[in-house]
N, C-alpha and C positions, 0 to 999 in steps of 0.2 A: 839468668832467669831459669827456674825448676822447671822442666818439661811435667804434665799432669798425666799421669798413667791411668787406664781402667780398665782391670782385670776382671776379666767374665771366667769363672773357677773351671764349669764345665770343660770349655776351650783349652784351657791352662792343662785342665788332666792330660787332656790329649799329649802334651808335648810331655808327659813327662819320662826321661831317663834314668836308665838302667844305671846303679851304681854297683848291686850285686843282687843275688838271687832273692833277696826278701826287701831291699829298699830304692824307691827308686822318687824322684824327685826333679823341679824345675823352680827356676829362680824367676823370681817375678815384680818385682824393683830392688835397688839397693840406693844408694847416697851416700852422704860421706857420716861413716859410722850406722850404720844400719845394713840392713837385706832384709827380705821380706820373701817367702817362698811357698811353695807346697812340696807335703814330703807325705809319698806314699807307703806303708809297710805291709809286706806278703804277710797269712800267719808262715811261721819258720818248724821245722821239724824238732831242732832239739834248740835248748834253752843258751843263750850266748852268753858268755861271760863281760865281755867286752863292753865297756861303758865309755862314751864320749865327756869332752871336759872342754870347753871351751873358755880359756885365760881370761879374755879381757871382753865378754859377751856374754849380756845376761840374755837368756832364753825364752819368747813367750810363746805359746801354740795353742791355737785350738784346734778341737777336733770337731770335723765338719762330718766325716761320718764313719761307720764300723764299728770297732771295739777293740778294746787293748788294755796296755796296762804302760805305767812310766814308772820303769824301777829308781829309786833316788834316796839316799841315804839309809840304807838298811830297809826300806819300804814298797812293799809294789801299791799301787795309784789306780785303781780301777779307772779307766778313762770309757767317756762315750760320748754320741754329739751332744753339742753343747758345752763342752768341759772346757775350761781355759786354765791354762798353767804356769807359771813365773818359774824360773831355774835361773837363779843368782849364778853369774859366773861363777868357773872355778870348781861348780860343784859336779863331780861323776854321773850320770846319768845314762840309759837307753831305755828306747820304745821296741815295744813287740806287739803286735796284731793277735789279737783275738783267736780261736781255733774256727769261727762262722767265717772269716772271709777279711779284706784288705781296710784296712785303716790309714783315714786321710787327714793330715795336720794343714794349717794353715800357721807357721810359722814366722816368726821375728826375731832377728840378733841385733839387739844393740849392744852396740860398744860402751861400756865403763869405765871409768878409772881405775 
């Protein structure tokens, strides 16, 4: 039997950790084929090259609050709360915060074929 989880976000920020100077992040259920998380982003000083790809996990997020942008296929993505996003596996992809202050995803990876 599935234990029933209930995340309170506020709480959740609290715990969230450092993975480098601009993103930081906590996990918040997973299962078999899935995670579900919050991922918070600094704004950053200069522009990153670097884009994430995730093989066999398609991407969803919303953003709960701040501003930013999702670079993805040739394209920057104005983001702001409210906004929810699909990233088909496979496909190159990063988040950058806004230059006002920090940007918070409420994210999902499910696993695809």
């Amino acid at each position: 039997m599935v234990e029933m989880k209930i995340i309170k976000i506020k709480e959740a920020l609290r715990h969230l950790e450092k993975v480098n100077e601009e993103i930081r992040y906590v996990n918040c259920a997973e299962g078999k084929g899935f995670s579900t998380g919050l991922i918070a982003f600094k704004p950053g000083k200069d522009s990153d090259p670097k884009r994430i790809r995730h093989r066999d996990k398609d991407v969803v997020c919303h953003v709960l609050r701040g501003s930013g942008r999702l670079r993805v296929n040739g394209r920057r993505i104005a983001l702001k709360p409210g906004t929810i996003c699909h990233i088909p596996k496979g496909t190159p992809h990063d988040f950058a915060a806004g230059k006002k202050g920090e940007m918070v995803l409420f994210y999902s990876m499910i696993k695809t074929r």
